[in-house]
N, C-alpha and C positions, 0 to 999 in steps of 0.2 A: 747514277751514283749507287756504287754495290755497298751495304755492310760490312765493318769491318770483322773476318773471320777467318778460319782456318782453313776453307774452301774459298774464297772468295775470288781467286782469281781464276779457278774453273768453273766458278757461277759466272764472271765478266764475260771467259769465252763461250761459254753455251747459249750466250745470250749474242751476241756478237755476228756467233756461226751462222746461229737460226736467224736473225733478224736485221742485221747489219746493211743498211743500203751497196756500199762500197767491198763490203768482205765475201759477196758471191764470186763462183768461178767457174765457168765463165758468168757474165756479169747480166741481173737478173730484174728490167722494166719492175717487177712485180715489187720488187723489197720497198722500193720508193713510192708506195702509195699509201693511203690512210690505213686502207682495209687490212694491210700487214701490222701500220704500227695498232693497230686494234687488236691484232692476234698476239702484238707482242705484250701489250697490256695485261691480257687475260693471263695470259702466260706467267709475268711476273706477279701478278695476282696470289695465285696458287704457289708461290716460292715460302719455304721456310720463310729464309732472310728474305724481306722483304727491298727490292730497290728502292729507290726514288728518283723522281724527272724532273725538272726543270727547264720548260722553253727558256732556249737561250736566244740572246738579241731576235725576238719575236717581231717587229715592228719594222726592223732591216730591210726588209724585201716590199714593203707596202708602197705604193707608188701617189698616193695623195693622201688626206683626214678620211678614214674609216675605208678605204681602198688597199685590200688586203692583197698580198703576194701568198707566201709560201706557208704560212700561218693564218689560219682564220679562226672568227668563233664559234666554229662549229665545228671544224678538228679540237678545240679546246675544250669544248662541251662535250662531246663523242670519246675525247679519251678522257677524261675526268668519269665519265657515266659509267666507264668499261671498267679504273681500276683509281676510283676515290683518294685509294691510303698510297698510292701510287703518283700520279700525274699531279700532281698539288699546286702550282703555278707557274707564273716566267718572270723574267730576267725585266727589272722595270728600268733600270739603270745599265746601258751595257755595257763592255768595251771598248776601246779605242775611244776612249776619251780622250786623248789629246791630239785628236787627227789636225784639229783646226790650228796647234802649235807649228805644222808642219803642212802646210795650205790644204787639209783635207778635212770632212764633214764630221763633225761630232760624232761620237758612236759608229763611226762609218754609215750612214746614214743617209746618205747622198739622193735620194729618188724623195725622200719627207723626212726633214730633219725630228731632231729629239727638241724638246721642250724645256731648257735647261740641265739638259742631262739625261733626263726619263723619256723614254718612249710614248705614241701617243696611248698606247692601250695602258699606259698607268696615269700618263698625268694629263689627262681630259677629265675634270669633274664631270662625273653622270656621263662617262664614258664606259669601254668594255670592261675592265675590272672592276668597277661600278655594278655593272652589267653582271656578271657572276658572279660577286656577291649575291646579288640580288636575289640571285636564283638561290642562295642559299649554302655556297658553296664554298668548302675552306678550299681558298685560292690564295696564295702569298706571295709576293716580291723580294724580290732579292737583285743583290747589285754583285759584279763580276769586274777583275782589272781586264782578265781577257788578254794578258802580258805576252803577246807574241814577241814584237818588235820596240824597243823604247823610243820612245819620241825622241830624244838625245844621240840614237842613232840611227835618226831618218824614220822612225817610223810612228805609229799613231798611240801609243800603248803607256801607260803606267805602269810602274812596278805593284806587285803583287800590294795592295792594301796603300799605296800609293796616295792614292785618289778616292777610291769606293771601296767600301763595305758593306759588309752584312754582318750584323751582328745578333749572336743566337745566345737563348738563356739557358744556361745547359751548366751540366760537370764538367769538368775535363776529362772527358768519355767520348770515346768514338757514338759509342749508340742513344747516350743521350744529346749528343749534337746532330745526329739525324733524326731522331723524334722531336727535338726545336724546330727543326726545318719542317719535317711533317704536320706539326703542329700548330704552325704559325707563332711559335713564341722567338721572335725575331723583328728586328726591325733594317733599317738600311740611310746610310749617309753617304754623302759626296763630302768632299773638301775637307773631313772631322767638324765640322761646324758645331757639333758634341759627342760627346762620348760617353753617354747612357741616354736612355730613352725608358720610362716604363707610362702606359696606361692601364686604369683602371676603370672599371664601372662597378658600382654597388647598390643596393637598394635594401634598405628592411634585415642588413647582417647578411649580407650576403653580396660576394662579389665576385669578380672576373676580370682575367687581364688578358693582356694580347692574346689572341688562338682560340680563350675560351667562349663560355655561351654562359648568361646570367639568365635566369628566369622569374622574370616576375609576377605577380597579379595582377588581372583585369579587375578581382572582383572590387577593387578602392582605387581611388584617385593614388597612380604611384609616379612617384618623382626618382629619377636617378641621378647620380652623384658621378661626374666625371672628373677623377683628377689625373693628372698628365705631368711628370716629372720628368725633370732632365737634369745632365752635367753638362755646363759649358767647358769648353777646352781651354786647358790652363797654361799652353805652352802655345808654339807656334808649331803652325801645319807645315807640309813637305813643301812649300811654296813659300815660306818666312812668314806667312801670314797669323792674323787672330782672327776668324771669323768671330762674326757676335750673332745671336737670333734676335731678329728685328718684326720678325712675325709668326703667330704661330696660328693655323687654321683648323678648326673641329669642324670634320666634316661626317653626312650624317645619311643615310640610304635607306628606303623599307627593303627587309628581306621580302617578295612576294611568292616567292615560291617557283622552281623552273620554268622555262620561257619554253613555250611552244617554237619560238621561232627563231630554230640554233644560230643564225646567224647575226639576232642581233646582238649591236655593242654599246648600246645606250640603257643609262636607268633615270630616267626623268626625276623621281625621285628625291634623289642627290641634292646634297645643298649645303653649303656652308652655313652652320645653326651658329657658330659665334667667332670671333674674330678679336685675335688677344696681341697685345704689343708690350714695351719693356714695363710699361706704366701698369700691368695688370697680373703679372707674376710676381710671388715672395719670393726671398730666398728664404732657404731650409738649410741649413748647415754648408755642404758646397752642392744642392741641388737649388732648382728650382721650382716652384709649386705653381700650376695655373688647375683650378675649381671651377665647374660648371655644371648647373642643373639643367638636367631634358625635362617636362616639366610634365606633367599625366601622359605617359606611356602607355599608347595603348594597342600601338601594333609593332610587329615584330624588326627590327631593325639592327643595322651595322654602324661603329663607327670607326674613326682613324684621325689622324693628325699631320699635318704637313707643315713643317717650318721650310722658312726661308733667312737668307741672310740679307736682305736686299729691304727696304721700304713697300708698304703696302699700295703707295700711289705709283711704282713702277711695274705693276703685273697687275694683266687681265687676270680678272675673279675666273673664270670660266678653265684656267687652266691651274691645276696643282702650282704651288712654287717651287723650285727648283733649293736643293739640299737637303732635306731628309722626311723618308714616307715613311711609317708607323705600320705593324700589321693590323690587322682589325679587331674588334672585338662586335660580339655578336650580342643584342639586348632580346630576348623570346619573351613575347607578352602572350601570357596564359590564361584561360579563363578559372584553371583550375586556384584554388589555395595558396600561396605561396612556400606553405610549409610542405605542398607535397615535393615537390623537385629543385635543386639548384645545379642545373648543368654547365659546372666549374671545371669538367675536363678532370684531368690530372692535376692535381696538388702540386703544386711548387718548391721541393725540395728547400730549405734555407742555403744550404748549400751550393745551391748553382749559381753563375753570376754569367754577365754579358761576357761570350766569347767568339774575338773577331773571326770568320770563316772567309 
């Protein structure tokens, strides 16, 4: 994804020329290895405008659970390492969601299916996005229609916002909608099942929402405060339907710091700390409000949220549910003071609000 500028589309081709698997001539083994996209990394690194990457349908080519094809986590960890404000995550939800309308595999997906939608490297609790997290690392999700072909005429595809979204907190700004993206201030739905999402964590006056990083004291017993609001949808989805959220999951991971061993995709860690249904949210005006304390924080940690539309006794705990995954927020337990740091990121404009990308 190039910034939007005055040069930008002889920034797409110099980038394209040099580094383009397909656009060599004659046609060049080399462009299609890791080791180039590593040089292409560095490269956009060093750009003014800065791009941004996003693995698309990442999980597509994996031929069983943690049997990785064309993507691994260690090309993920390898370019993240090489260009941070650059490679920032993949595709957890992908395209060709309505393969199955037209006798074909979810997501196209066909060698290990998707998991109500999301691929395994997002929705395996204490699986590989688990996993980098862990390491420490702003890694985000995002959902794609992937609108090649419509199901309606034979082929697997929704219309553009159809089915999946991504929805980023932003202006109505080309550049602050790539800084949402870069920044993890975004979340992502299937089906509309709602239509805002914010989390927060706080501690002691001080807070963080999706993307950012709260810092708190070791030196006293510290409690955090999670609250997690949403809109349900007031109309009927592209389907005639009303989804309702029938469950929502806080899910909770130590950051331990980079893994020696790029290729794993597990963080043990991981774990569903509470587990909320329609009996344990208020409503707030036309939101809804679910509260929860983590209770003496004392090491460094991620969390996130996953509703479903579906009942709790029809889904395995072990696997996210299926409708909408939250970006993270990141808890840093400090030995230091509390009053010396609160690593809040960037300020949240009052002005910005959820917009669909």
């Amino acid at each position: 994804m190039i910034p939007h500028h005055a040069d930008e589309g002889q920034q797409l081709f110099e980038l394209e020329s040099r580094f383009a698997a397909r656009d060599a001539f004659p046609s060049d083994p080399g462009r299609n290895t890791e080791a180039k996209m590593i040089e292409f990394f560095k490269a956009a690194k060093d750009m003014l405008q800065k791009p941004l990457v996003i693995a698309h349908h990442a999980s597509r080519s994996a031929t069983g659970l943690s049997v990785y094809g064309q993507d691994t986590p260690r090309e993920f960890r390898n370019g993240n390492n090489a260009a941070p404000e650059i490679y920032v995550g993949f595709e957890g939800a992908p395209g060709r969601q309505a393969g199955p309308l037209n006798g074909g595999a979810r997501g196209g997906y066909g060698n290990h299916p998707t998991y109500g939608g999301f691929g395994q490297m997002t929705a395996r609790v204490g699986g590989l996005w688990d996993s980098l997290l862990g390491d420490g690392r702003r890694w985000w999700i995002t959902a794609t229609s992937d609108s090649h072909v419509h199901w309606a005429r034979g082929g697997s595809d929704f219309w553009p916002g159809e089915y999946s979204k991504t929805y980023v907190y932003a202006r109505q700004d080309c550049a602050d909608i790539m800084d949402g993206l870069r920044n993890g201030r975004l979340w992502v739905g299937t089906g509309d099942l709602i239509t805002s999402l914010d989390l927060t964590a706080s501690s002691r006056r001080r807070s963080a929402a999706m993307g950012e990083t709260l810092t708190v004291s070791r030196r006293n017993r510290t409690d955090v405060d999670i609250e997690i609001r949403s809109r349900p949808l007031t109309v009927k989805n592209a389907n005639g339907d009303h989804p309702e959220v029938q469950r929502v999951d806080l899910i909770v991971g130590q950051v331990t710091g980079p893994n020696s061993n790029l290729d794993s995709d597990t963080n043990p860690t991981t774990k569903v700390v509470a587990r909320f249904g329609p009996r344990d949210w208020r409503k707030q005006g036309r939101e809804y409000v679910i509260k929860h304390t983590l209770r003496n924080v004392e090491t460094d940690l991620y969390e996130y949220a996953a509703r479903a539309p579906t009942r709790p006794s029809r889904l395995r705990t072990a696997w996210r549910a299926p409708g909408t995954t939250c970006g993270s927020t990141r808890i840093r337990s400090s030995s230091r003071s509390a009053s010396t740091s609160a690593a809040l990121g960037t300020p949240v404009p009052s002005s910005r609000r959820h917009i669909e990308a």
